[in-house]
DRENLUM-614295 format. One record per atom (N, C-alpha, C): residue in one letter; x, y, z. Coordinates in steps of 0.02 Angstrom, whole numbers, plus 50000, padded with zeros to 5 digits. Each point is the difference from the previous one (the first is absolute). Layout:
! DRENLUM-614295
aXYZ/...
This chain:
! DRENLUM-614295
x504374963650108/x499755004449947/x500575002849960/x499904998949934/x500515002949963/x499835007249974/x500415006049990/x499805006249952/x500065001149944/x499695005449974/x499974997849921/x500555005149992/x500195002449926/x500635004549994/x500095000149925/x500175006049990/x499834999849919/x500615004149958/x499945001449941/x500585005749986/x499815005150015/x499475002250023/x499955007550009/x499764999650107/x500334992950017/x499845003850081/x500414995950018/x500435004550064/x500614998750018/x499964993050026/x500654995150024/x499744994650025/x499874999150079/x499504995850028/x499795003250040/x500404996650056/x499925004350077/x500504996750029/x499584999150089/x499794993850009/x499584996350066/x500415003250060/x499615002950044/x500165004250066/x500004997150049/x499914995750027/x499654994250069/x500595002450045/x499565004150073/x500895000250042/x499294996850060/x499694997249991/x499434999650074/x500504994850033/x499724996650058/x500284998950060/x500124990749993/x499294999449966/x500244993149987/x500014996649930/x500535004549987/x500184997949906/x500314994350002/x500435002450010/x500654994150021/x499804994650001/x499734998950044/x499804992450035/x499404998349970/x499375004149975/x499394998449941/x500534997549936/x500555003049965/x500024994749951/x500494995650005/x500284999050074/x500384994349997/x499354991049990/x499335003950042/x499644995850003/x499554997849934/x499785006749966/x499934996549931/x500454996549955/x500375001949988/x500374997849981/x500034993750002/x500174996450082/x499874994550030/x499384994049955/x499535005650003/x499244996849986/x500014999549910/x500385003849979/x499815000349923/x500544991449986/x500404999150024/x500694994549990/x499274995249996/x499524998750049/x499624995850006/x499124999249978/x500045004749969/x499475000049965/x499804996049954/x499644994249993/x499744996549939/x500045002549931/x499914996149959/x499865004149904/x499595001749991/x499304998350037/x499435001649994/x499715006150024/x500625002850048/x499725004250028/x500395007549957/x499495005049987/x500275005549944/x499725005750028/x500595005349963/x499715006350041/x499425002050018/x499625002349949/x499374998749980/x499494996950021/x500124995650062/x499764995050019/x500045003450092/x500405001550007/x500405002850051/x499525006250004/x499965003349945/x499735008250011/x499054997949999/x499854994349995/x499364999550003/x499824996650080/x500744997050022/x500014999750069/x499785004450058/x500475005349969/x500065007750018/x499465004050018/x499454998149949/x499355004649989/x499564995550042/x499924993450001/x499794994750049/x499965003450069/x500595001250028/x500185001850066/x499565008350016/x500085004649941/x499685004750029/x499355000149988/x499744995949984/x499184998749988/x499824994750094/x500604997450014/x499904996550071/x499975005750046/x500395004649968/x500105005250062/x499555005849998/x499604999249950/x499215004950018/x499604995850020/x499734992249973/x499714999150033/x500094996450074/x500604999350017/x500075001050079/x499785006150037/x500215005249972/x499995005850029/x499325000850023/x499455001349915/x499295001250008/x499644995150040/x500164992750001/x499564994350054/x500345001950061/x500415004550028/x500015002050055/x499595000950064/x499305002649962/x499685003250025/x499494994250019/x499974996349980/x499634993250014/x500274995650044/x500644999550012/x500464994950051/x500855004850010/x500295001850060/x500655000149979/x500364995249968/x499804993249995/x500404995149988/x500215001949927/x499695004349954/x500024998349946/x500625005749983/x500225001850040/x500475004349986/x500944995149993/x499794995650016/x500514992449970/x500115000249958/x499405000349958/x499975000449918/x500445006349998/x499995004649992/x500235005549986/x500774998750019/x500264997950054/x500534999150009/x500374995049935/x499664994750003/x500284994849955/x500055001549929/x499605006249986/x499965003249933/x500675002849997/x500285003950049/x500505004749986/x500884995750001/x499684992750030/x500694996249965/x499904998149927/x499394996249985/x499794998849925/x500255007749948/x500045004850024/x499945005649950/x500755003850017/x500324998250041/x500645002349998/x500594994549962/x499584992450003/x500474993349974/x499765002249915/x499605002449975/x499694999649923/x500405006749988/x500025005650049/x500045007949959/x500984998049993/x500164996650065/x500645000349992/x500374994949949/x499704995250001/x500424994649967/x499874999949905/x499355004549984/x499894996449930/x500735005749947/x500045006650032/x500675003249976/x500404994949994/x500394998250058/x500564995450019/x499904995949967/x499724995149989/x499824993149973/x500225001749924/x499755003749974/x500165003349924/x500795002149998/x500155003250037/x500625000449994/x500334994650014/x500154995850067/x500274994250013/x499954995549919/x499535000649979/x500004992649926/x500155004349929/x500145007350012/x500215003049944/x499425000049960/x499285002050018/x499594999849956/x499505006350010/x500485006250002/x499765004550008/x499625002749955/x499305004850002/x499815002949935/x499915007850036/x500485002550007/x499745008450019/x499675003949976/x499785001349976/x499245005249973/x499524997750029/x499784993350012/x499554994450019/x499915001150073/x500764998550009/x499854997350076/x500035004050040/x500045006949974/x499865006850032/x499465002250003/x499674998549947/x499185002549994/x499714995950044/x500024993049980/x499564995950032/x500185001850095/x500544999950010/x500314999650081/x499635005750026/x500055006649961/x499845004950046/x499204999849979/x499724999749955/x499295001049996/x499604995350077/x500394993749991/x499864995750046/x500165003950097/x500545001949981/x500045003850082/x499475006250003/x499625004349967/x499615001949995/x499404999350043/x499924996849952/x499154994550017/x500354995250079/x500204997950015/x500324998950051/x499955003450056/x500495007149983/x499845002450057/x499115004649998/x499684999449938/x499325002950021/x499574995350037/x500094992350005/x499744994250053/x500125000250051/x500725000550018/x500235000750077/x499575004550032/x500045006949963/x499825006850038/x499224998850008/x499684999749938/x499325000650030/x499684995650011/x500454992850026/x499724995050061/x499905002250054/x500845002750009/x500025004150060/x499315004950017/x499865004549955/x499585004750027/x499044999249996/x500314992549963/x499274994950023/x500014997450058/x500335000450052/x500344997150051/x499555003050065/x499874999050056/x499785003050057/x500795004250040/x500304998149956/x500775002550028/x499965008149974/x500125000649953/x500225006949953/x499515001249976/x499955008150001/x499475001949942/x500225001249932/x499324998049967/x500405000049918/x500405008849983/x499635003250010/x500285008249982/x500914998550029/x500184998550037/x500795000350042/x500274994549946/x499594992049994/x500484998049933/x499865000749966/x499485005349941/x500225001449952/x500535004549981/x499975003550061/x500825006049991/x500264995849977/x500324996150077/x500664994949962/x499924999249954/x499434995649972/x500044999849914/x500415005549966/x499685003150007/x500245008549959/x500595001449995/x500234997050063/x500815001550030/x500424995049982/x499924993949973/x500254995849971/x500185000249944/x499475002549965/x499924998749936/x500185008149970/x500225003050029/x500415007849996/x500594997849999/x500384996250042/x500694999350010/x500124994249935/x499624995350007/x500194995449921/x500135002949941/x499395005649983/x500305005549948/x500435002450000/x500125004650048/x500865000650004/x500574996049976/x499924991650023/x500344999049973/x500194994149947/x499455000449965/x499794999349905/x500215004449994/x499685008650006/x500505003449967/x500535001049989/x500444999350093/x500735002349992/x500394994049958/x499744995450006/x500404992949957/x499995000949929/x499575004849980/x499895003149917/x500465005149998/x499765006450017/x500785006149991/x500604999950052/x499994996250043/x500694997850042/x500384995149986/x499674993449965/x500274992549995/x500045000450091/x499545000450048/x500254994850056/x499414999050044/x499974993350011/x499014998950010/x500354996950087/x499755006050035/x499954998350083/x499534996450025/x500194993550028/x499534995250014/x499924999850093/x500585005350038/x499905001450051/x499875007950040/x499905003150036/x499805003850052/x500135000750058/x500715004350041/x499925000250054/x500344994950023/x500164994449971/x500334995150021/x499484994150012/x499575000849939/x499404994250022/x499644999349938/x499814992649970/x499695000249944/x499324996650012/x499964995949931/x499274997150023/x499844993750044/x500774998050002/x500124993550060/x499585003650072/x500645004350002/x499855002150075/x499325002650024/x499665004249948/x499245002450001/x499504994750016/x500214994949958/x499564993650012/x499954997450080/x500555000950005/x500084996650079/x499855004050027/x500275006850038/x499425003250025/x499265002549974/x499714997149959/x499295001050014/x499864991450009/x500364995750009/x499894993150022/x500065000350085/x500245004650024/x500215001050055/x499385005150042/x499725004149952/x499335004150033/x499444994849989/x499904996149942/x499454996349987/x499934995350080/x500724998950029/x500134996550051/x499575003850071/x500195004750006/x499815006350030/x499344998349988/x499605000249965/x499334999349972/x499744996150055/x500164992349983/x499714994650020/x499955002150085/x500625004150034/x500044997150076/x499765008250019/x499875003949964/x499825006150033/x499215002049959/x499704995249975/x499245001349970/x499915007949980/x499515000149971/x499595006249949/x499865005250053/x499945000850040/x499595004950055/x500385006749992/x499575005950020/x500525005149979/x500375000950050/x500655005849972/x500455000750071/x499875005650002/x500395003250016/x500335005950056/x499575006149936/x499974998849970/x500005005949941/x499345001649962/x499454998050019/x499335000350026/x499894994949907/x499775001549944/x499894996349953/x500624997049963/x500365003150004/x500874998349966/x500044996750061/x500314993349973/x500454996050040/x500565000749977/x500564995050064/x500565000549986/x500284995749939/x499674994449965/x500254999449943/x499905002249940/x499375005550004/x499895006649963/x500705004949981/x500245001150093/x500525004049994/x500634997149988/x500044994249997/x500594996049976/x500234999749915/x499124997749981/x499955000849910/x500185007349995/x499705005350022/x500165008049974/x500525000549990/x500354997850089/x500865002649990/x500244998749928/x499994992649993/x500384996849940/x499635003349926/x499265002449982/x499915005049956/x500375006549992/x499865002850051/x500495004850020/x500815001849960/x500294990250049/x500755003049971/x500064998249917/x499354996349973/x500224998449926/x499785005049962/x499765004750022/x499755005649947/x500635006750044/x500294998650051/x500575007150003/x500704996049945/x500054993149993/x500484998949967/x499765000049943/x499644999849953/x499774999249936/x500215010149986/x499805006250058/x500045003649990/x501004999949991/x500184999050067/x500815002149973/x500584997049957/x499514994449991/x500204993549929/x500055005949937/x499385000550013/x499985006149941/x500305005849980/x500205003450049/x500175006449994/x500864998249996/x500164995350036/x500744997449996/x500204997749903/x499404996950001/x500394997749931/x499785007049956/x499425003049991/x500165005749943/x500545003650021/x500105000450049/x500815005250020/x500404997049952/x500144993050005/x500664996949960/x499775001449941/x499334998649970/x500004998349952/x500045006949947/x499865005950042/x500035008749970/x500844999350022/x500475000350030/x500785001450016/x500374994149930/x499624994849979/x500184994449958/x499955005249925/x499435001249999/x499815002549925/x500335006349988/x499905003950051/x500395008650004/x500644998249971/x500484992949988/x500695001150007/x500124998849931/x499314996149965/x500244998849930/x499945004049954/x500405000849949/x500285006549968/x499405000949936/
C-alpha cells in the first residue's frame, strides 16, 4: 500500500516494528519477483476480499459441521496473500497510485474485518455482542491511525510488537482451538472461553486506541505551543 501526501501534509512515514516484518517482506518480495503480468494489484485486493467472505462463511457454516471451519482457515491465507501483496506488487513494478490505493486498501480492510467478526459471532463459538466490540475496537484504532498519518505524517501499521500478520495467525490458531475443543460452554456459565479470549483482545484495542490518543495530542499540543 502506498500513502498519499500532498503540499499541505507532511510526508508520511510507515511504522512496522511487529515481530514478523522482517521475514514477511523478505517473502513478498520473494513472491512479487514471481508474479505473472497478469496478475495486478487490483486483482490481488479482490483476492483479499475473496478470503474474508471465506472466512465468514466458514465461520457461520460452523454451526452446521465443524468441518467447515477449514474454510475459514483457508480464507485467512487467501486474505493475508491479497491484503499483503497487492501494496507490494504496486510498488515492486513502480506502479503506484496513492490516493487510490489507500482508499481502495483501507475501505477494503474495513469490510474485511466486518466479515471476519460477524462470522465469528455467527459462529456457535462467540457471541456476536463480544465480536462486535472487537469490531468497535478495531475500527477505533484504524482511525487513529488515518488520522495520525494526516497531522503526524506517520501511519502505524503495528501494536505492541504485532500487526495484522501476527493477529491473523493467532485467531488461525483459536479457530484451531475451535475445531478440537467444540462450542459447549466452559467454566464461565454463558461466556465461553473464546468469548473471553475475543474480549481480552477488544479490550486491549480500545485501551490502545485510548493511549494512542492521548500520546499523540500531547505531541501534537507541545508541537503547536512551540510555533511562534
Amino acid at each position: 500500500m502506498t500513502l498519499p501526501s500532498g503540499p499541505s501534509s507532511p510526508p508520511i512515514d510507515r511504522i512496522q516494528q511487529n515481530v514478523l516484518a522482517a521475514s514477511e517482506r523478505k517473502l513478498l518480495n520473494w513472491l512479487c519477483a514471481r508474479m505473472p503480468a497478469w496478475v495486478t494489484p487490483d486483482l490481488l485486493t479482490g483476492v483479499g476480499m475473496v478470503g474474508a467472505a471465506a472466512i465468514f462463511a466458514g465461520y457461520a457454516a460452523s454451526g452446521l459441521h465443524v468441518g467447515w471451519l477449514w474454510l475459514a482457515i483457508a480464507g485467512y491465507g487467501m486474505q493475508w496473500f491479497g491484503d499483503s501483496m497487492d501494496g507490494s506488487l504496486a510498488r515492486f513494478r513502480h506502479i503506484e497510485r496513492p490516493s487510490y490505493g489507500y482508499f481502495l486498501d483501507h475501505s477494503c480492510d474495513g469490510l474485511a474485518t466486518l466479515l471476519i467478526l460477524a462470522g465469528m459471532g455467527a459462529s456457535p463459538y462467540i457471541r456476536m455482542d463480544v465480536a462486535l466490540v472487537a469490531l468497535a475496537g478495531y475500527l477505533l484504532l484504524s482511525i487513529h491511525a488515518y488520522l495520525a498519518a494526516r497531522v503526524m505524517g506517520e501511519f502505524k501499521l503495528s501494536y505492541l510488537s504485532a500487526g495484522p500478520t501476527e493477529l491473523r495467525l493467532l485467531l488461525i490458531g483459536m479457530t484451531l482451538a475451535m475445531m478440537m475443543l467444540g462450542s459447549k460452554p466452559g467454566y464461565f456459565g454463558a461466556v465461553s472461553g473464546f468469548d473471553l479470549f475475543v474480549g481480552i483482545i477488544a479490550a486491549l484495542l480500545v485501551l490502545l486506541f485510548i493511549i494512542q490518543t492521548l500520546s499523540t495530542a500531547k505531541r501534537l499540543n507541545i508541537s503547536e505551543r512551540k510555533k511562534p
